[in-house]
FIKOLZA-1660 file (N, C-alpha, C; in steps of 0.1 Angstrom, whole numbers, plus 5000, padded with zeros to 4 digits):
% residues 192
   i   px   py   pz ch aa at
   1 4841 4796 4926  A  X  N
   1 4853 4796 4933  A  X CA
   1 4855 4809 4941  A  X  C
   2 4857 4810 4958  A  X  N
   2 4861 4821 4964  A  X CA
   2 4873 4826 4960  A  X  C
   3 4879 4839 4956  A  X  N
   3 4891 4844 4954  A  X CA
   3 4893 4851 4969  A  X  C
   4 4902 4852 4974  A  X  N
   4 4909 4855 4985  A  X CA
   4 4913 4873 4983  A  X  C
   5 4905 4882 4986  A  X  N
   5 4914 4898 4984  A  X CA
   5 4925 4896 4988  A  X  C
   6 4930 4909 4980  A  X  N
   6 4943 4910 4982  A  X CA
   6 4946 4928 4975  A  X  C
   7 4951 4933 4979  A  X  N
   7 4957 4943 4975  A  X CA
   7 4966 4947 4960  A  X  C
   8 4970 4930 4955  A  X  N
   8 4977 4932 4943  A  X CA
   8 4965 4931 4936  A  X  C
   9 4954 4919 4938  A  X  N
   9 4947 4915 4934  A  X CA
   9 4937 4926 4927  A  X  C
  10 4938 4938 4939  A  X  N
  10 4921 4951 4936  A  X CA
  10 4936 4960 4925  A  X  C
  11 4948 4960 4931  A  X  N
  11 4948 4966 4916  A  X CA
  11 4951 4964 4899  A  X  C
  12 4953 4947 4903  A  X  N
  12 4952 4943 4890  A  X CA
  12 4939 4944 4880  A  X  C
  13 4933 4939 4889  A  X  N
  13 4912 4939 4882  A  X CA
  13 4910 4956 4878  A  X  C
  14 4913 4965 4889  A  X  N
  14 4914 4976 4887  A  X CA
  14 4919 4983 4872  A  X  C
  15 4934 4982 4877  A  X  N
  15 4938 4984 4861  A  X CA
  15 4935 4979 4851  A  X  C
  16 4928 4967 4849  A  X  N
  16 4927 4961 4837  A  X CA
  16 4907 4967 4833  A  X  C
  17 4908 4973 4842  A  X  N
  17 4896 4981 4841  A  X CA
  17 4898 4994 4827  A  X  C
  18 4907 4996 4828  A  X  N
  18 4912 5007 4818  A  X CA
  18 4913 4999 4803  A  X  C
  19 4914 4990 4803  A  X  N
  19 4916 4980 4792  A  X CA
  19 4928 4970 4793  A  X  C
  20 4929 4961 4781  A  X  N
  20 4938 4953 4780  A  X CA
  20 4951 4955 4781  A  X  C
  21 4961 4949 4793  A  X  N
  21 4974 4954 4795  A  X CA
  21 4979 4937 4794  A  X  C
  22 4993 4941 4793  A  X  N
  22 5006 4932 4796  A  X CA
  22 5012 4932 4814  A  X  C
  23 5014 4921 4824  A  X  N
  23 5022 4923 4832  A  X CA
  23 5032 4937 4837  A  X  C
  24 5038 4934 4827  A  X  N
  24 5050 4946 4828  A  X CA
  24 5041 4959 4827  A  X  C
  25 5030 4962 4817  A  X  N
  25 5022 4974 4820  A  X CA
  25 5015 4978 4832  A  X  C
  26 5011 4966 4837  A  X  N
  26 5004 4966 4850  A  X CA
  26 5018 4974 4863  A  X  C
  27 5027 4963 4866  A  X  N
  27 5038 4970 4871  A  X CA
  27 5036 4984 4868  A  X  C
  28 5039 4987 4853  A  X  N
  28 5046 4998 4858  A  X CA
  28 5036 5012 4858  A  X  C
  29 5026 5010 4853  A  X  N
  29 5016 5014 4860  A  X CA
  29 5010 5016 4870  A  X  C
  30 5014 5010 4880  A  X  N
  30 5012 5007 4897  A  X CA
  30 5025 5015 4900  A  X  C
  31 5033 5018 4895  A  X  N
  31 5049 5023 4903  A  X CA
  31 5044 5041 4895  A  X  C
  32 5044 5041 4883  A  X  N
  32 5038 5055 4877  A  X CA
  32 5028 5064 4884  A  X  C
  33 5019 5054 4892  A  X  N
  33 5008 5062 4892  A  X CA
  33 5007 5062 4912  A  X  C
  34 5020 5058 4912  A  X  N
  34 5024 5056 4928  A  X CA
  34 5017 5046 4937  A  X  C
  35 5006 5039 4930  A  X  N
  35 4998 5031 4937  A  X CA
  35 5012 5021 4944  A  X  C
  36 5023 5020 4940  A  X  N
  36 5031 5010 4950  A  X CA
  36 5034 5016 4961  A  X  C
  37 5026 5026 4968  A  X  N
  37 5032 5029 4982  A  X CA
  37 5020 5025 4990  A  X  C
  38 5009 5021 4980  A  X  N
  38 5001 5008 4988  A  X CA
  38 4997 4995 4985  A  X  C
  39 5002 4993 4973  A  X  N
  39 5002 4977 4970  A  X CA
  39 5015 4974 4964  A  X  C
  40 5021 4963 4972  A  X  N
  40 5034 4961 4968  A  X CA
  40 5035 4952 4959  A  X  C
  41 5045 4960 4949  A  X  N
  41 5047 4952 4932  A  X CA
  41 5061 4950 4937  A  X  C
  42 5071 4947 4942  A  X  N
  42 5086 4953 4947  A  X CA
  42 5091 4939 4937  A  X  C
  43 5085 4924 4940  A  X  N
  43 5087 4913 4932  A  X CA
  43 5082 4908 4919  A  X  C
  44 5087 4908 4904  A  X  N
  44 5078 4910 4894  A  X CA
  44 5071 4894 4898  A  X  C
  45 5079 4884 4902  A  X  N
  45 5069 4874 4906  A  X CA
  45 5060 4872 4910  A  X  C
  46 5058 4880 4923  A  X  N
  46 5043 4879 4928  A  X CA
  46 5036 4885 4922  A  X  C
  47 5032 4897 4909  A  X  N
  47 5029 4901 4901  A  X CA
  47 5020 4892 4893  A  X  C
  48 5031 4881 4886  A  X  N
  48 5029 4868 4874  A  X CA
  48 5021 4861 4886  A  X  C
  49 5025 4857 4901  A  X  N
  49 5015 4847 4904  A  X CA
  49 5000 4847 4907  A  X  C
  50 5000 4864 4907  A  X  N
  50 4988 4870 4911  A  X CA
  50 4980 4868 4896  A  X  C
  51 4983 4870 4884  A  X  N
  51 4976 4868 4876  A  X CA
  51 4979 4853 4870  A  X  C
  52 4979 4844 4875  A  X  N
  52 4980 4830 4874  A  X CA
  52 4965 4828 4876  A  X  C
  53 4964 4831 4890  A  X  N
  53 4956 4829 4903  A  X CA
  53 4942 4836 4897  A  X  C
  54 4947 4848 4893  A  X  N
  54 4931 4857 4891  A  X CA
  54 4925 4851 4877  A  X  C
  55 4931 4847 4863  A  X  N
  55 4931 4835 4849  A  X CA
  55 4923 4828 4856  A  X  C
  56 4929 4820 4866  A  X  N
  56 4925 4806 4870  A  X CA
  56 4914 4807 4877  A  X  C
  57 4907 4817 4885  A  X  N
  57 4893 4820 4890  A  X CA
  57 4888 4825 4879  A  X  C
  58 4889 4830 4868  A  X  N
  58 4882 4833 4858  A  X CA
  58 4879 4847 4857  A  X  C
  59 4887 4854 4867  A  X  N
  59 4884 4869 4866  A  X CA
  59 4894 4877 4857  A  X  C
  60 4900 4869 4849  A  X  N
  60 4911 4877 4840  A  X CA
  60 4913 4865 4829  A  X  C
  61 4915 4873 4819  A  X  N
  61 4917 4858 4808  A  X CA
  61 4929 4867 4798  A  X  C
  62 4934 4858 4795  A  X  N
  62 4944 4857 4783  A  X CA
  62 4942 4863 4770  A  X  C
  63 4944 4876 4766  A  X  N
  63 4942 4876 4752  A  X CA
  63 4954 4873 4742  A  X  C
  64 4955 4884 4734  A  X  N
  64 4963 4882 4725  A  X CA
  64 4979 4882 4732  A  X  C
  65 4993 4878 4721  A  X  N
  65 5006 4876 4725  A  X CA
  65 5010 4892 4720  A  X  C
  66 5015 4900 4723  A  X  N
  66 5020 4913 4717  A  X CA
  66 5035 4909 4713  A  X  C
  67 5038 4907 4699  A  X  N
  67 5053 4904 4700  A  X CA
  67 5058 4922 4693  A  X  C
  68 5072 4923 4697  A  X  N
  68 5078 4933 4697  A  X CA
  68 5092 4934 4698  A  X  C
  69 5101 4931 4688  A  X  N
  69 5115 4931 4685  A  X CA
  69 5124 4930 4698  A  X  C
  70 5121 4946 4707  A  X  N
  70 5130 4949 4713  A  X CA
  70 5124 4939 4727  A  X  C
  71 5114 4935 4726  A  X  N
  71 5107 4929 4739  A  X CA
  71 5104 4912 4738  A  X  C
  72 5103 4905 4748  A  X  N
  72 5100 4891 4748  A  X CA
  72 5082 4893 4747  A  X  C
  73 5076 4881 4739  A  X  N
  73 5065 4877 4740  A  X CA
  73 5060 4883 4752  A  X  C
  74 5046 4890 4754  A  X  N
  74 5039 4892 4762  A  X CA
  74 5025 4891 4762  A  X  C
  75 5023 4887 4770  A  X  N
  75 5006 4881 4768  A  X CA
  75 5000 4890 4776  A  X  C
  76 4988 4897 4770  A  X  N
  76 4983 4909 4773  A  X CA
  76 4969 4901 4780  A  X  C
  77 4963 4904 4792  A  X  N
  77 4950 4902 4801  A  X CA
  77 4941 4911 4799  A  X  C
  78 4923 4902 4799  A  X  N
  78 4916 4914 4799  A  X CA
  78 4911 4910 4806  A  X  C
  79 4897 4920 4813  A  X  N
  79 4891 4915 4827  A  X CA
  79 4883 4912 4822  A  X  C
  80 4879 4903 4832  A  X  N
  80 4862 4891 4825  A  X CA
  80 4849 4900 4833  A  X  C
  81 4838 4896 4829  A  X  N
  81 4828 4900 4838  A  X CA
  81 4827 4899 4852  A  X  C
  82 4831 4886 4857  A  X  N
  82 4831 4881 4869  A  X CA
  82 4842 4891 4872  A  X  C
  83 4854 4892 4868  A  X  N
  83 4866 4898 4877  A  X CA
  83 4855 4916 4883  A  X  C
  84 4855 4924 4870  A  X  N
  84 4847 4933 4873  A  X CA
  84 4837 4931 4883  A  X  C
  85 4829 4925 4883  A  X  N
  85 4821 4919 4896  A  X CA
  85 4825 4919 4910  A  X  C
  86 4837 4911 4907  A  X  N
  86 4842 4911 4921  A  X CA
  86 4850 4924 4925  A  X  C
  87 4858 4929 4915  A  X  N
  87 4862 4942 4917  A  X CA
  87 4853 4951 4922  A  X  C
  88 4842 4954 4913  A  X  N
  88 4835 4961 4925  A  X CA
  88 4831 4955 4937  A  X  C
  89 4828 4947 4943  A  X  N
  89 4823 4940 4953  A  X CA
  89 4840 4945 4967  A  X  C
  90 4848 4942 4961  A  X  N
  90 4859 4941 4973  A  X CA
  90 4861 4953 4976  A  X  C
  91 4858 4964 4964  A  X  N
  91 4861 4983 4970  A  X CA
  91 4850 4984 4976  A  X  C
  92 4839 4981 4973  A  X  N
  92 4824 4978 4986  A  X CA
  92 4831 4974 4996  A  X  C
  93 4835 4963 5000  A  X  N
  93 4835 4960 5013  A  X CA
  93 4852 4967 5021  A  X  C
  94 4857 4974 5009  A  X  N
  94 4871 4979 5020  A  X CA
  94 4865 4988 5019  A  X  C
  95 4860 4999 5015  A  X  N
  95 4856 5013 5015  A  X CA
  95 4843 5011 5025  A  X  C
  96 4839 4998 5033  A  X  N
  96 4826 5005 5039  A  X CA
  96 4831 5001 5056  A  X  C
  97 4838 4987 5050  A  X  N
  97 4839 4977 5066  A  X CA
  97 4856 4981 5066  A  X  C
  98 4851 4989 5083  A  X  N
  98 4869 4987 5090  A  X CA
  98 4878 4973 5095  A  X  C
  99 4885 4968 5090  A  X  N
  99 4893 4959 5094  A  X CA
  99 4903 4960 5098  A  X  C
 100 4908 4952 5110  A  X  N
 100 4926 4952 5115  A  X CA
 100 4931 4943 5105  A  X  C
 101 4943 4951 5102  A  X  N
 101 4954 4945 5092  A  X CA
 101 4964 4942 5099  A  X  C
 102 4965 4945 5105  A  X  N
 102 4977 4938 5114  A  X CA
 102 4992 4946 5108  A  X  C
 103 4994 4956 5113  A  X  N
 103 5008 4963 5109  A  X CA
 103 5016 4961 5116  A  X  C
 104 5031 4961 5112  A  X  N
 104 5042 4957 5123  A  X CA
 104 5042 4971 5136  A  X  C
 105 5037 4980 5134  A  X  N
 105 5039 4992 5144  A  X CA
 105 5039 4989 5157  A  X  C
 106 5020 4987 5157  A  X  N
 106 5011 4986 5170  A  X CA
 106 5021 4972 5177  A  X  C
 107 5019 4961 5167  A  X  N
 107 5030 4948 5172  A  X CA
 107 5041 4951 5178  A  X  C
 108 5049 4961 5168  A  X  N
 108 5064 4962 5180  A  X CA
 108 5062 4970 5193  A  X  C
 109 5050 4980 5198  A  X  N
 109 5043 4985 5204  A  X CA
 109 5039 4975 5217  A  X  C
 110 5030 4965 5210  A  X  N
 110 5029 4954 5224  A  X CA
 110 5039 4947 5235  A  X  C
 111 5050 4950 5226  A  X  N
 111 5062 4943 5232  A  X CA
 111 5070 4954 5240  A  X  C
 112 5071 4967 5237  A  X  N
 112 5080 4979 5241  A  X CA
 112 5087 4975 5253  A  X  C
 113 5077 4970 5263  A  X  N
 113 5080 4971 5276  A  X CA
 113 5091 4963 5276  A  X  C
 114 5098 4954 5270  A  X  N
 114 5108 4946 5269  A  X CA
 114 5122 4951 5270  A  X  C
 115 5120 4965 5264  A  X  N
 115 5128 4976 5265  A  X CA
 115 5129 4982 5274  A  X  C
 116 5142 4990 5279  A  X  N
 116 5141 5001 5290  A  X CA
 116 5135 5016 5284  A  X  C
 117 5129 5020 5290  A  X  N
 117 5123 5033 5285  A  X CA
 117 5126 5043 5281  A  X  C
 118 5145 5048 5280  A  X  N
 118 5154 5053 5276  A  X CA
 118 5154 5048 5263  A  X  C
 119 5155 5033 5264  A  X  N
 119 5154 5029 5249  A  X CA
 119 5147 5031 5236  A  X  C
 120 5133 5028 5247  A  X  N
 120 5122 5031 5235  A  X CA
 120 5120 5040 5229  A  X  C
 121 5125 5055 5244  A  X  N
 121 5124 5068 5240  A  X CA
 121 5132 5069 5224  A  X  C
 122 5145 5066 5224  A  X  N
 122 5154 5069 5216  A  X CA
 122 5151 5063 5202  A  X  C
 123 5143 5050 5203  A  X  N
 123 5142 5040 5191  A  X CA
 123 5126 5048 5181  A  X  C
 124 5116 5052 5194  A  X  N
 124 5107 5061 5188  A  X CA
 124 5109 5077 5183  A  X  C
 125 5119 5082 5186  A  X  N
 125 5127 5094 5182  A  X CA
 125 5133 5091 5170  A  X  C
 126 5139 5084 5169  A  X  N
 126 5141 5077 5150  A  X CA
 126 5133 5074 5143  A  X  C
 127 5120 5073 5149  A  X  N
 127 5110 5073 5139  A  X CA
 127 5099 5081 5135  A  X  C
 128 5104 5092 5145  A  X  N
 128 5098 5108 5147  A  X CA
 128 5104 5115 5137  A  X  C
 129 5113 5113 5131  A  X  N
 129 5123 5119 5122  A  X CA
 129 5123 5110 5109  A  X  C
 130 5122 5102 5106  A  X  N
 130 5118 5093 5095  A  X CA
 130 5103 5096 5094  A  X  C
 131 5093 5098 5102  A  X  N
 131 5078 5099 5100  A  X CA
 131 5077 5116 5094  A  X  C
 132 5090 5123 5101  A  X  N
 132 5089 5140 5095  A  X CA
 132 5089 5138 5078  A  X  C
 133 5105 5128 5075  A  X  N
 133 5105 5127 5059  A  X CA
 133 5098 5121 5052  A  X  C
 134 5088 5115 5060  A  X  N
 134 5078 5106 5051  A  X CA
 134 5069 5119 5043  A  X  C
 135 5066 5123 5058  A  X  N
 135 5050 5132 5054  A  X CA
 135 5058 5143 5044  A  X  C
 136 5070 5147 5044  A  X  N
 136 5071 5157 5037  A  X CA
 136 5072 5149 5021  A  X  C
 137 5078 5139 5018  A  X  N
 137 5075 5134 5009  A  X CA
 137 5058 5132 4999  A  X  C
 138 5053 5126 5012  A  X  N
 138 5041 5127 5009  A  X CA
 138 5032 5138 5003  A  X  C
 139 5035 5154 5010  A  X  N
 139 5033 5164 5003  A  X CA
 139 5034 5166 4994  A  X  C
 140 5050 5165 4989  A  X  N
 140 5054 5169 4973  A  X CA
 140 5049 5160 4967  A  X  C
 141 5045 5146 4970  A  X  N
 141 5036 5139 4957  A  X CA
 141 5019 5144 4955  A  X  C
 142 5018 5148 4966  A  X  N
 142 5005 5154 4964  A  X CA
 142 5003 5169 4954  A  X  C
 143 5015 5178 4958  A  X  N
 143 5018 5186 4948  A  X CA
 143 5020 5187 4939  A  X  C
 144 5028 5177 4931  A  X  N
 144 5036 5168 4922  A  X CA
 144 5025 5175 4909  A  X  C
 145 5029 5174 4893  A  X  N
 145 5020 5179 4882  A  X CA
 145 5021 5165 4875  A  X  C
 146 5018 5162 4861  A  X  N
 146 5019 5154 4850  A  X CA
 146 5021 5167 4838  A  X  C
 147 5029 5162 4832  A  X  N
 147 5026 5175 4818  A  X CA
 147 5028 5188 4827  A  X  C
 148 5026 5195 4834  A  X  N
 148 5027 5208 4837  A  X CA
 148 5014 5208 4844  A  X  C
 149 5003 5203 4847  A  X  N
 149 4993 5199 4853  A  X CA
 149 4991 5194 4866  A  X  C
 150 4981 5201 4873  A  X  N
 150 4978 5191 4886  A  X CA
 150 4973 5178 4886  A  X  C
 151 4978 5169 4892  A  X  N
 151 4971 5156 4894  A  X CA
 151 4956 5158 4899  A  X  C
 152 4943 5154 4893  A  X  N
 152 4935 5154 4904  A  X CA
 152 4936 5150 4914  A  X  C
 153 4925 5152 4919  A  X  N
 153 4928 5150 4934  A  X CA
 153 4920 5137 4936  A  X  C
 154 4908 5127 4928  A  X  N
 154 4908 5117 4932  A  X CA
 154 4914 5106 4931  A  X  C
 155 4925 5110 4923  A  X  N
 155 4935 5099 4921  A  X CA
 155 4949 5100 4933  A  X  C
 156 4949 5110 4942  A  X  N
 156 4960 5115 4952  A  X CA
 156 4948 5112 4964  A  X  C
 157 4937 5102 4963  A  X  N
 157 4927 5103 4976  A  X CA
 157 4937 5090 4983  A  X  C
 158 4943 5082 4985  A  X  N
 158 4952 5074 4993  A  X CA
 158 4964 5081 4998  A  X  C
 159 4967 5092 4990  A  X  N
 159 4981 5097 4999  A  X CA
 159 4975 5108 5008  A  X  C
 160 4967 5114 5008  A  X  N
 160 4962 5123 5015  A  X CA
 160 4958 5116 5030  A  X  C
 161 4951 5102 5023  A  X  N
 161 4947 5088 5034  A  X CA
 161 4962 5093 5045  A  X  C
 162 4973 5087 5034  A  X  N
 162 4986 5086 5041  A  X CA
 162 4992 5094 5046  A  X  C
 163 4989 5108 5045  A  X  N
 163 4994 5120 5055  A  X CA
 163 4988 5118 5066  A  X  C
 164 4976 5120 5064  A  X  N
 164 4963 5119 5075  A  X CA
 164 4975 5111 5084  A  X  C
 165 4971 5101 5085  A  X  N
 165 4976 5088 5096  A  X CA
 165 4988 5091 5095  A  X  C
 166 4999 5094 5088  A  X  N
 166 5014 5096 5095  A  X CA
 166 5015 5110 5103  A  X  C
 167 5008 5121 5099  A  X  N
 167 5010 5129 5107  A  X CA
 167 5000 5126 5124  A  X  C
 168 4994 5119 5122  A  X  N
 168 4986 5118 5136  A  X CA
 168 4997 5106 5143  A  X  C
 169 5003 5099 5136  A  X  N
 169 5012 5086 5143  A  X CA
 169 5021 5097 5149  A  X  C
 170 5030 5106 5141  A  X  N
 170 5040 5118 5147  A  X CA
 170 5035 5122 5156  A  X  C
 171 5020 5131 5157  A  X  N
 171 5017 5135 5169  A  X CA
 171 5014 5127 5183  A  X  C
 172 5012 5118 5179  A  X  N
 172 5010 5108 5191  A  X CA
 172 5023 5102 5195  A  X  C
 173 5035 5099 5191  A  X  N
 173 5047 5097 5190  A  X CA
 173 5051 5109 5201  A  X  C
 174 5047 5120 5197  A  X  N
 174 5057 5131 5205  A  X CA
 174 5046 5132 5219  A  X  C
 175 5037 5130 5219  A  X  N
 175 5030 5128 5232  A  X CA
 175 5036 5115 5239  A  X  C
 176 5037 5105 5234  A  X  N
 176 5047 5096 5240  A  X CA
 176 5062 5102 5246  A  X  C
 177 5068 5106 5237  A  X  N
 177 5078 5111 5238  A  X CA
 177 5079 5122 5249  A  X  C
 178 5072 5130 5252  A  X  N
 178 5069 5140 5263  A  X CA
 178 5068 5133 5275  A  X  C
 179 5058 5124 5275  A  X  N
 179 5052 5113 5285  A  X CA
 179 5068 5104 5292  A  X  C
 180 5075 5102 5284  A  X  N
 180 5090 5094 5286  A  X CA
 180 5102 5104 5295  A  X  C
 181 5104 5117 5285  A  X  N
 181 5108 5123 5294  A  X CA
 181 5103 5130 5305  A  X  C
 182 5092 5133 5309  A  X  N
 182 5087 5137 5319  A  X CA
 182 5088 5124 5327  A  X  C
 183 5090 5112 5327  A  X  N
 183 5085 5102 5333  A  X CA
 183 5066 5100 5342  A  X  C
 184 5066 5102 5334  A  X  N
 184 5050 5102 5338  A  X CA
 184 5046 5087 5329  A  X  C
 185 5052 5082 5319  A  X  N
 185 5053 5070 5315  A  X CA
 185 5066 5060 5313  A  X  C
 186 5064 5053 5323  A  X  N
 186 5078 5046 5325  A  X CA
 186 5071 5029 5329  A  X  C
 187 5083 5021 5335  A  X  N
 187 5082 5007 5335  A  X CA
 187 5097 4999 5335  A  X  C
 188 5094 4990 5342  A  X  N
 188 5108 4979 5344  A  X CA
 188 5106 4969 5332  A  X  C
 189 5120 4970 5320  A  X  N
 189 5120 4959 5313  A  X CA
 189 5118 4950 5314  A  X  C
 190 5114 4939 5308  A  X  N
 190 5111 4926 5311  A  X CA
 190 5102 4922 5306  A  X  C
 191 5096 4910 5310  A  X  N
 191 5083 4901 5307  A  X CA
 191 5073 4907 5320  A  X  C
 192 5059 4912 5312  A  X  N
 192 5051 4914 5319  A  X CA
 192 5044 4904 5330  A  X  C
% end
C-alpha cells in the first residue's frame, strides 16, 4: 500500500522513532520541541486520523493500553519496520528533491495587481512588520536553553531554515516596497 507524505505523518514515524508513545505524547511533544511551527498539530483530530491511517498501512501498530487514574485509556503506538523504512525513505526524498508546496504568499502575490498599488504598498507594509516579529521571535527560540542549557543546534536546524527565508522574504518586501514608492513599480487595478 502507497502511503501519501505528509508532514504530520514524517513526525509521527519520527517520534515514535524515540520509542513507544501515546497520541497525547506525540502532540505534545511536537508543541515542546516546537516542531508545530512546521507541522501542524493545532487539531487533536487530525492527529488521531493520522494515526488511524499510518496502523492501517502498517507503519505503526498498537501496543499496550496505559491506564492511569487521573487520565482516560490510552493506547500507546510503536513503529513497525515498514513505517521506519518509509520514514527514512520520505526525509531522503524532502532533504534531497526541491518541491513547490504551494504557500498562500506567492498566490496572494499572483493576484496583487487586482489591487491599487497604494494598496498593496500598505497591505505588504503589515507584513514587513509582522515578518520583523516573526524573525525576532524566531531568534529567541533559537537562543532559548532546556535546564539552563543550550539546545543543540541540530534539533534548531528548521528554525534557522525559518529565519533564513523570513528574513530574505523582509528583504525582498522592502525592495518592493522602495520599487512602490518610487513608482518604478506600478500598474492599473483590474484583471490583467
Amino acid at each position: 500500500m502507497t502511503f501519501r507524505r505528509s508532514t504530520l505523518a514524517l513526525a509521527i514515524l519520527g517520534l515514535l522513532e524515540n520509542g513507544p508513545m501515546h497520541p497525547y505524547g506525540i502532540q505534545r511533544l511536537i508543541k515542546q520541541w516546537g516542531k508545530d511551527q512546521v507541522v501542524n498539530v493545532g487539531q487533536r483530530t487530525s492527529l488521531y486520523r493520522m494515526i488511524v491511517r499510518l496502523e492501517d498501512a502498517g507503519l505503526i501498530a498498537a501496543g499496550a493500553t496505559e491506564r492511569d487514574e487521573r487520565y482516560p485509556e490510552r493506547t500507546v503506538y510503536n513503529l513497525t519496520t515498514a513505517g521506519r523504512d518509509v520514514c527514512r525513505e520520505w526525509l531522503s526524498e524532502i532533504l534531497t528533491t526541491p518541491r513547490n508546496e504551494f504557500p498562500e504568499f506567492p498566490a496572494g502575490l499572483s493576484f496583487v495587481m487586482l489591487l491599487p498599488p497604494a494598496t498593496a504598498g500598505e497591505l505588504l507594509g503589515r507584513r514587513r512588520e509582522l515578518l520583523t516579529q516573526r524573525i525576532e521571535e524566531l531568534r529567541r527560540e533559537l537562543a532559548s536553553t532546556v535546564d539552563g542549557q543550550p539546545i543543540p543546534r541540530f534539533a534548531l536546524l528548521e528554525t534557522e531554515y525559518q529565519v533564513a527565508l523570513t528574513v530574505a522574504e523582509a528583504e525582498w518586501i522592502d525592495g518592493v516596497l522602495d520599487e512602490l514608492r518610487s513608482g518604478t513599480l506600478t500598474w492599473t487595478p483590474g484583471p490583467v
